[in-house]
N, C-alpha and C positions, 0 to 999 in steps of 0.2 A: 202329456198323458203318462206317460216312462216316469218323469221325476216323480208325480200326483202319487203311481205304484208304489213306488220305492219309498214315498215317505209313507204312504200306508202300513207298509212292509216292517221298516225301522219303527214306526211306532208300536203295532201287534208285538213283535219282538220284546221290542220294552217293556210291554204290559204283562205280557208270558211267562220272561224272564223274573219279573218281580214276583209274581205269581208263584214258581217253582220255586224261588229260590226260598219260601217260609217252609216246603217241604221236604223228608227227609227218607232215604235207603228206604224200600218197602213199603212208602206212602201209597194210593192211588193218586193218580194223575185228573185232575179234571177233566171230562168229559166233552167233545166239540161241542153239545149242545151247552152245556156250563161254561165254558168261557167266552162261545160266542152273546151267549145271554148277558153274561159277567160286563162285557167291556165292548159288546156292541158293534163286532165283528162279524163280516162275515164267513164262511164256512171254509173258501177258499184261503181268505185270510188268516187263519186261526192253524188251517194246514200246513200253510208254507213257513210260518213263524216255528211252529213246532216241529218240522223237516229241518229250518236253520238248525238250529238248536243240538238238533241230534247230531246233521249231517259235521256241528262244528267240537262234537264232544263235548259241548255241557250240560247234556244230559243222554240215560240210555236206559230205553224202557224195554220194555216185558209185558205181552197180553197173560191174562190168566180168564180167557175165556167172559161168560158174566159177570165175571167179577169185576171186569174192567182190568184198566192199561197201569202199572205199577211201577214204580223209578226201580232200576238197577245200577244205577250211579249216577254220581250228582256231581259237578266242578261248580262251586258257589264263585270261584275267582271269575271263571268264567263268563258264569252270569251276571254276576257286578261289571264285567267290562262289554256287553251288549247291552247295559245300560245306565253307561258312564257314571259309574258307582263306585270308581277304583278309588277316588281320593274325596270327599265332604268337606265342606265349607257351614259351619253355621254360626249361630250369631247369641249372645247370650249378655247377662247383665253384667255390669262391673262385678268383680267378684270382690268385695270387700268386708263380704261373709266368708264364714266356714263353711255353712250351707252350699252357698255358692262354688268356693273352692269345691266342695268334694263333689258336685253335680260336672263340675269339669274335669275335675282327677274320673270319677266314675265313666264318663263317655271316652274321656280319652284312653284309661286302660282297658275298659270291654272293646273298642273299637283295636286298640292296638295288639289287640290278643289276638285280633281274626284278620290283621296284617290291614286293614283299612286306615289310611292316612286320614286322619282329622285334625282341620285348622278352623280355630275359632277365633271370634272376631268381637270384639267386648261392647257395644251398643247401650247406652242409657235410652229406658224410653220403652214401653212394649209396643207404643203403636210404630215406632221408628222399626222394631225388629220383626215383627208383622209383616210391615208391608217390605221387608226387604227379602221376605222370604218368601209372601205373594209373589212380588215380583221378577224371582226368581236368580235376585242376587245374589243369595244364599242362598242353602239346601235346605236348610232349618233355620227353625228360633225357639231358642228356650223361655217362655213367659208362666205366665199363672193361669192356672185355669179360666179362673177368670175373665183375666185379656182375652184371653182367647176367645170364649163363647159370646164378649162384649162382641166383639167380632163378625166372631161369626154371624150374629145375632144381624150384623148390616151387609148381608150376603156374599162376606168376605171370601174370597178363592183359597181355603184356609181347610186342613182338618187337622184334628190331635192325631198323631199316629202314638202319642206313649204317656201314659197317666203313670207320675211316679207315687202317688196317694199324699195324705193330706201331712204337713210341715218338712215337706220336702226343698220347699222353695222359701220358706221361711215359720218363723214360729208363731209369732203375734207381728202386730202393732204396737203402737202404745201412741201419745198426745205427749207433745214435749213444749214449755211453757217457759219463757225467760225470767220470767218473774216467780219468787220463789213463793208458796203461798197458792198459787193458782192452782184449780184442777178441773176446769171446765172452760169451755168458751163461752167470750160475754162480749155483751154488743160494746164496740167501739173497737174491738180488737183488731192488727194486723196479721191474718192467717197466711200462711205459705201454702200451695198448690204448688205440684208439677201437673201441669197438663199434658203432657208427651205421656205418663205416666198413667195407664187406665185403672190401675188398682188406686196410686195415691190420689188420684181426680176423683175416685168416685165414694174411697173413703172421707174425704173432705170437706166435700158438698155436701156427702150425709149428715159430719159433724157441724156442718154451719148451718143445715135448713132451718130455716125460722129465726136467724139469730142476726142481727145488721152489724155484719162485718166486713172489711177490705181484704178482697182475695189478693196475696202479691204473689204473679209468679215468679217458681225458681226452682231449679232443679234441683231435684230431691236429695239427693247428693251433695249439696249444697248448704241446706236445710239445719245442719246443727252448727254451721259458723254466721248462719244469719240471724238465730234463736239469741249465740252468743254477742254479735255485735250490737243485741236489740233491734234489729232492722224488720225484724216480723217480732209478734207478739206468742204465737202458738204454731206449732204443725207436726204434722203425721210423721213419725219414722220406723222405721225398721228395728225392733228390740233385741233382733240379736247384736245389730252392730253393737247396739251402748255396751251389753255384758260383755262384748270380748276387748272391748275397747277400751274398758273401763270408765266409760264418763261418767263415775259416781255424782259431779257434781252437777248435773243435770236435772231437773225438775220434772219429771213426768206421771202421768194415771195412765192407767190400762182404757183401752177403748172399749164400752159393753160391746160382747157380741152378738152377729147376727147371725144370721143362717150363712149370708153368703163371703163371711170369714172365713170358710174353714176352704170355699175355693180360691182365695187368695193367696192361702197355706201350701198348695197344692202347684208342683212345676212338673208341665206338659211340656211336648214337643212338637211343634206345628210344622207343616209342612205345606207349600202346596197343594191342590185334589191330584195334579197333573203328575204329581212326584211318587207315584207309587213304589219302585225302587228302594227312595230313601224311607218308605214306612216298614218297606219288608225288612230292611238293613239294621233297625230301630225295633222294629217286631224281635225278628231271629238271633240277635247278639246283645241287646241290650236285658240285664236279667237288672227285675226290680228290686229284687231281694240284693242281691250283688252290690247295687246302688246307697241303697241304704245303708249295709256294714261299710260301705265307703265315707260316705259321707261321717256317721258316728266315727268313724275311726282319723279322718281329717278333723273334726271337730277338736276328736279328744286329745289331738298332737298323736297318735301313734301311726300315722305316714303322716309323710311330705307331699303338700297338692303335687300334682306335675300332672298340665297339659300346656 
């Protein structure tokens, strides 16, 4: 019964702590009926988490009457160590873009600006980085909008806690084609698929519906020395790689688009439901705008990645 308490206990906390910690000097405080409503608490519970809290100085409130209960200081350190928030772990594509690099350089200087230790872990694959962050191997995963709400879409234990908006996570696609001359798929052809990959699987299967061709898998990554061996005949890649790479002698067309290109464009931050902590941490430190002159400015060579 004791233990049952106390994990009660340590969890409220957790939730509370993540809770406060997106507010700031002179906020209101949520109200016991709003956070027991919030997070399905009860009354006692929601008291004793918020007695912790004071009693341990990370936080120190102030009534003003109807107005409600108002922070007069706040230890964010604090409250990332009530719930084990001092140091993140997530998980993110190869960086073999600029894009890429500066979404790394971007998390690891906002994070190391507010003394948060982040260690990333480079994973091919969004359903591989998905479910390592469902399953709580990691803290996060950086994917495409997309992956994500594919995802979601199969009642994944998943949310976005951080939309960085659209060509964040890349610019286009394009169709790349070993033979020179070509610029459509045609039946007989061998197509490359990544299926680990939910953005390149589902760009793929669009561009081959209707058309009798041989899917070969191979990771994506993979994809322009198998075009160049002739070992596949066409497949999807990434357009930033070829311009920084310069593969001029590559053969490709742009892929028409749809509506749901521009959420492919688009790099989120998934987390957990359970991780609420790491959404606030991701909420309150990570600035979109900040993101972006990072990324253009690793793009353009005027910093060096570093995470």
């Amino acid at each position: 019964m004791s233990e049952l308490f106390f994990k009660k206990k340590g969890i409220a906390i957790e939730k509370i702590a993540a809770e406060i910690y997106l507010l700031s000097v002179n906020d209101r405080l949520p109200t016991m009926n709003e956070l027991q409503e919030k997070y399905n608490l009860s009354r006692g519970t929601v008291q004793n988490a918020l007695s912790f809290l004071k009693k341990e100085e990370a936080i120190k409130t102030k009534s003003r009457g109807h107005l409600g209960t108002f922070i007069e200081q706040i230890d964010y350190k604090k409250l990332q160590t009530y719930s084990s928030a001092q140091r993140i772990i997530g998980t993110m594509p190869l960086p073999y873009s600029k894009l890429y690099e500066g979404l790394a350089t971007g998390l690891y200087t906002m994070f190391n600006n507010q003394n948060i230790k982040l260690n990333l872990a480079f994973i091919r694959g969004a359903k591989e980085r998905i479910e390592a962050s469902e399953s709580g191997t990691y803290d996060f995963a950086v994917v495409s909008r997309f992956a994500a709400e594919e995802e979601m879409k199969n009642d994944s234990n998943i949310s976005i806690a951080l939309e960085f908006g659209a060509n964040t996570y890349l610019s286009k696609h394009i169709l790349i084609f070993s033979e020179e001359g070509k610029n459509e798929i045609e039946d007989g052809m061998k197509v490359g698929i990544d299926e680990d990959s939910l953005d390149h699987y589902h760009l793929t299967k669009d561009l081959v519906e209707g058309k009798d061709v041989t899917l070969v898998n191979y990771p994506a990554n993979q994809l322009i020395h198998a075009i160049r061996e002739n070992e596949i005949d066409a497949g999807v890649w990434n357009y930033d790689e070829i311009v920084e790479k310069g593969f001029t002698d590559l053969n490709y067309v742009d892929i028409p688009v749809k509506d749901y290109h521009k959420s492919i464009s688009e790099a989120v931050i998934v987390c957990s439901h359970e991780r609420l902590m790491i959404q606030s941490l991701f909420k309150k430190n990570i600035s979109i705008e900040q993101m972006h002159d990072i990324q253009h400015k690793v793009k353009t060579g005027q910093i060096v990645p570093r995470f």
